[in-house]
MDAnalysis code that builds the backbone (N, CA, C; Angstrom):
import MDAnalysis as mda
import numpy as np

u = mda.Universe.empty(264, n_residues=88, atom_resindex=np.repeat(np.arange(88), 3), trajectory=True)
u.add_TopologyAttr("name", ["N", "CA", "C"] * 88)
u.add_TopologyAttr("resid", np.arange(1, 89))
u.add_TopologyAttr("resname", ["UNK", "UNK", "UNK", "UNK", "UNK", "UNK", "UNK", "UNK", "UNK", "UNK", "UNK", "UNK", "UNK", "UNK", "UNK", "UNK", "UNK", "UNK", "UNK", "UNK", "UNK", "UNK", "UNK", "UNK", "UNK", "UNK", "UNK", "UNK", "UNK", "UNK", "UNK", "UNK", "UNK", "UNK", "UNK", "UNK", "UNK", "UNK", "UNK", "UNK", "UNK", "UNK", "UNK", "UNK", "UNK", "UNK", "UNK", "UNK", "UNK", "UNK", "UNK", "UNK", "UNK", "UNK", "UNK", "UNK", "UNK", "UNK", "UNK", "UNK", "UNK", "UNK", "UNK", "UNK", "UNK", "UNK", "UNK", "UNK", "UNK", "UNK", "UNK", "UNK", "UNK", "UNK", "UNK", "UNK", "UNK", "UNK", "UNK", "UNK", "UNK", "UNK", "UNK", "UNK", "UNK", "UNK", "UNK", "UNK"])
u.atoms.positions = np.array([
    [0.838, -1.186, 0.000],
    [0.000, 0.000, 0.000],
    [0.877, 1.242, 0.000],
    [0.625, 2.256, -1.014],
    [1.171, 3.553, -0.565],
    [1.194, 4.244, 0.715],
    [2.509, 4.971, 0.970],
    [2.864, 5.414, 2.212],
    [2.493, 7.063, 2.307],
    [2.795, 7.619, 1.089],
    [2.665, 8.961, 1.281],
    [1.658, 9.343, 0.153],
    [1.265, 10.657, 0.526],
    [-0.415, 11.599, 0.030],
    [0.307, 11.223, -1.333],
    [1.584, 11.717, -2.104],
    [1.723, 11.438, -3.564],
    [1.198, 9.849, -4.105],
    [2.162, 8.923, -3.281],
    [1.862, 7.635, -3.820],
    [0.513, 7.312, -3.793],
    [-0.514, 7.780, -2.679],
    [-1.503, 7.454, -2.858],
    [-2.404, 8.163, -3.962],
    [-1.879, 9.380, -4.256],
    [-2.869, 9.714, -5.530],
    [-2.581, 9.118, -6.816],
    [-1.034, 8.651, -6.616],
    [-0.474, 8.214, -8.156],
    [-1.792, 6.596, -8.676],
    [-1.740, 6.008, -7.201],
    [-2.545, 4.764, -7.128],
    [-3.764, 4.944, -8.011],
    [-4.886, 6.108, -7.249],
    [-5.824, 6.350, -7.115],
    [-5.456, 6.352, -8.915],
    [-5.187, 7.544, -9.003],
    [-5.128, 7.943, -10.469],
    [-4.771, 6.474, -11.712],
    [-4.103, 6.006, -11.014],
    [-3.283, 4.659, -12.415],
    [-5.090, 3.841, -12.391],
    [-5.524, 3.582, -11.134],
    [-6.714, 2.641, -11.205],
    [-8.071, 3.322, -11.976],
    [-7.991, 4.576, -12.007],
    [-8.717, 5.179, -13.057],
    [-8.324, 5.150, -14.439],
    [-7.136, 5.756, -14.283],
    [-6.487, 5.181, -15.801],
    [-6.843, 3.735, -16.308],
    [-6.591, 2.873, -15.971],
    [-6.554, 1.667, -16.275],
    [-8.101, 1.239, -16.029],
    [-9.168, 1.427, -15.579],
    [-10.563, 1.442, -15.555],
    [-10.783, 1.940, -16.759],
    [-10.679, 3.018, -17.367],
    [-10.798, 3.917, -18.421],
    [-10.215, 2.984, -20.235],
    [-8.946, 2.644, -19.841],
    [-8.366, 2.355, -20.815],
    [-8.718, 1.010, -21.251],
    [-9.281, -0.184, -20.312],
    [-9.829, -1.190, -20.001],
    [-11.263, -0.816, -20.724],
    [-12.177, 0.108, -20.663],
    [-13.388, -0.004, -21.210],
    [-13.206, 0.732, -22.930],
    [-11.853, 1.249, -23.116],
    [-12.094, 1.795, -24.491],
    [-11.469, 0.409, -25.380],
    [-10.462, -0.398, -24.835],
    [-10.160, -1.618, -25.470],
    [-11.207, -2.623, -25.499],
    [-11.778, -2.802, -24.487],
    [-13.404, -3.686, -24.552],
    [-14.242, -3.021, -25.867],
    [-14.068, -1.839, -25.985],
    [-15.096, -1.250, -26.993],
    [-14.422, -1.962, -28.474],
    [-13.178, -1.971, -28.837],
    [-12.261, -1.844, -29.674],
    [-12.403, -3.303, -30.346],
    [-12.524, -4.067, -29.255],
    [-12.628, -5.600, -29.289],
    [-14.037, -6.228, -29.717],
    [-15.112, -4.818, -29.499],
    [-16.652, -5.129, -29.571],
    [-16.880, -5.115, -31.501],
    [-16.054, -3.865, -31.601],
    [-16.103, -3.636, -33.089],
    [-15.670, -4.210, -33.875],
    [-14.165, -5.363, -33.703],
    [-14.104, -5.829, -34.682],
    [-14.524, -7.442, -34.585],
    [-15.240, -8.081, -33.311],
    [-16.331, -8.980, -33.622],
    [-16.856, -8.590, -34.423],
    [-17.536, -7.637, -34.335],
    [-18.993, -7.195, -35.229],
    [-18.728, -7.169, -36.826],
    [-17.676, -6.568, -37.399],
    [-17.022, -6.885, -38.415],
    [-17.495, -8.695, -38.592],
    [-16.445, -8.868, -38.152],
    [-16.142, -10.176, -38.319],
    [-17.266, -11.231, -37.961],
    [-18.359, -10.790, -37.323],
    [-19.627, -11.799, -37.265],
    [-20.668, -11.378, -38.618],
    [-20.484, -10.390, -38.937],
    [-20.827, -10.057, -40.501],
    [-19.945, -10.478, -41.366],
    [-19.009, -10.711, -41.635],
    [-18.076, -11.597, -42.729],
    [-18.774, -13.071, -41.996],
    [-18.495, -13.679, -41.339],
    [-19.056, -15.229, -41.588],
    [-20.604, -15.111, -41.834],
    [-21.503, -14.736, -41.852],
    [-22.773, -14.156, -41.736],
    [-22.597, -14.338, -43.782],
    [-21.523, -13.911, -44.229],
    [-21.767, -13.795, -45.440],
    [-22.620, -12.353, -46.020],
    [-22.921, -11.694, -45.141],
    [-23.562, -10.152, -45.565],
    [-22.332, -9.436, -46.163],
    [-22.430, -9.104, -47.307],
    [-20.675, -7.939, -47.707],
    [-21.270, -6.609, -47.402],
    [-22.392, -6.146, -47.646],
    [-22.908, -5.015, -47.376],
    [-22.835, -4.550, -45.967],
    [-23.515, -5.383, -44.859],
    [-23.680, -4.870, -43.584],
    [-21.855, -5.041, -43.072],
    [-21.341, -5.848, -43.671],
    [-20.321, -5.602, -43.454],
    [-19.516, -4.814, -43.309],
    [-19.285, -4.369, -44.336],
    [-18.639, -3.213, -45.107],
    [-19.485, -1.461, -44.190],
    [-20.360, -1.593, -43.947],
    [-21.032, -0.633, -42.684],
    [-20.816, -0.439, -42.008],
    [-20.392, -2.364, -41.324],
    [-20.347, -2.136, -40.148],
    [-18.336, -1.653, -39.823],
    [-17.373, -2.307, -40.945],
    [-15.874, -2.068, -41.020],
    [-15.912, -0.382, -41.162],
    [-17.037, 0.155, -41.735],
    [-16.864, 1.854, -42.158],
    [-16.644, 2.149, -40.544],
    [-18.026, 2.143, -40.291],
    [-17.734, 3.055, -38.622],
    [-17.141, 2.276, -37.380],
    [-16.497, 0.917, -37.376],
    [-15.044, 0.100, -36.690],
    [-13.672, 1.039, -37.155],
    [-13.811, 1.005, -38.143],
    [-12.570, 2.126, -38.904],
    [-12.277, 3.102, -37.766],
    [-13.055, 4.124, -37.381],
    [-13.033, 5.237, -36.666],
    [-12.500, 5.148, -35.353],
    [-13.720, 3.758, -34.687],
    [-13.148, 3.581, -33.625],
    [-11.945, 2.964, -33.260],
    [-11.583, 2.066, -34.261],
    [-10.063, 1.532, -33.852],
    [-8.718, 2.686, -34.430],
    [-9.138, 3.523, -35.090],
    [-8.128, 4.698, -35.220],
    [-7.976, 5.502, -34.055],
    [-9.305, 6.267, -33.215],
    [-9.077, 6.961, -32.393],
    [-8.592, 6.035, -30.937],
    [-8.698, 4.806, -30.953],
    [-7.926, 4.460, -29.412],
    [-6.529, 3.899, -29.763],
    [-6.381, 4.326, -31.151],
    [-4.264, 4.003, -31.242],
    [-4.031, 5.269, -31.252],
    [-4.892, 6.728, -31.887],
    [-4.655, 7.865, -31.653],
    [-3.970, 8.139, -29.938],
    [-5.232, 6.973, -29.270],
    [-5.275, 7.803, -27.589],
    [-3.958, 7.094, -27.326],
    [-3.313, 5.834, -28.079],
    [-2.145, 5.275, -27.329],
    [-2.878, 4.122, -26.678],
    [-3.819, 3.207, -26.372],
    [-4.123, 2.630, -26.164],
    [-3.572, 0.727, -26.640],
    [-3.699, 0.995, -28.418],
    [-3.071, 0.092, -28.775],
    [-1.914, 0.712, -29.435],
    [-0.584, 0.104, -30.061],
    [-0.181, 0.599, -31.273],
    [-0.836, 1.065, -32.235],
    [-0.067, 2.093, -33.227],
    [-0.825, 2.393, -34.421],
    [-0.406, 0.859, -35.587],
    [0.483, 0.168, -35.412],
    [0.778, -0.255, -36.806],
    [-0.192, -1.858, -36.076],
    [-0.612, -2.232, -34.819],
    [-1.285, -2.965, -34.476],
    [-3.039, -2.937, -34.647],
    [-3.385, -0.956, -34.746],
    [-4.505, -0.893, -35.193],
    [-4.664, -1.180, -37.045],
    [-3.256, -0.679, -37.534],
    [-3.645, -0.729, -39.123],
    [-3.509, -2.454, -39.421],
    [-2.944, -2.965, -38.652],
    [-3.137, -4.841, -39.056],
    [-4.685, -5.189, -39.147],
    [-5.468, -4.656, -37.945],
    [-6.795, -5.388, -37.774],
    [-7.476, -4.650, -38.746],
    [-6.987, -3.208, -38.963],
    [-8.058, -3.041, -40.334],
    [-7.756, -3.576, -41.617],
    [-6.380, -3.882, -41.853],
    [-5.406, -4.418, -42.924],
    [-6.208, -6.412, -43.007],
    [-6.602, -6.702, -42.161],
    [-7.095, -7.969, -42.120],
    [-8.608, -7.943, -42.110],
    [-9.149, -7.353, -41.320],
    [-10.863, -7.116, -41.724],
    [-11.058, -6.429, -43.397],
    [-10.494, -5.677, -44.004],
    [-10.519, -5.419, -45.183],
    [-10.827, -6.729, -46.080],
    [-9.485, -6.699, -45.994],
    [-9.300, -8.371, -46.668],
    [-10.466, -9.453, -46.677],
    [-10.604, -9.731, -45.547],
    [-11.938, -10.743, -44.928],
    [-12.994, -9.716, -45.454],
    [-13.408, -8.577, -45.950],
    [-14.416, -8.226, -46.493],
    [-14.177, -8.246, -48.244],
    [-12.943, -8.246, -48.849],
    [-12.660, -8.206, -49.809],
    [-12.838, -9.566, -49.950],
    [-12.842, -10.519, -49.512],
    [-13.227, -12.199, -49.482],
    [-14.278, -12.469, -49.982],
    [-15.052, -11.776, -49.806],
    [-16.330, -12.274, -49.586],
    [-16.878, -12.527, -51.068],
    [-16.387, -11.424, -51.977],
    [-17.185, -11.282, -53.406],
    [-16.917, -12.486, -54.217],
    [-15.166, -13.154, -53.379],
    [-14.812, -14.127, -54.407],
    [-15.013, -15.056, -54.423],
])
């Protein structure tokens, strides 16, 4: 346990941080199921809808530092693909 008023706010503060950063990666993880339960689904359309506005959200939480950026451009670099699949 922290000893002094600093350490204890640093605590306080990291467990918010990490509460915080914990629910924007849960989100991150929500979107590209959803992708990806529309590619096996075989829909290219709702797909492709649903990869438009996943796009956004997995850009702005590598923006926040959350994930890497070249780890967010893989999952869109691979959901693409898996939507580009589909026609063939």
């Amino acid at each position: 346990m922290a000893n002094t008023a600093q350490a204890r706010k640093r605590a306080r503060q990291a467990a918010k941080a990490r509460a915080h950063n914990g629910s924007l990666r849960s989100r991150l993880r929500t979107a590209i199921k959803a992708v990806q339960k529309a590619v096996i689904a075989g829909d290219k359309e709702a797909a492709q809808s649903i990869f438009n506005t996943s796009m956004s959200t997995i850009d702005s939480i590598a923006d926040k530092k959350i994930i890497h950026k070249n780890k967010a451009a893989r999952h869109k670099s691979r959901l693409s693909a898996a939507i580009k699949g589909l026609s063939a």
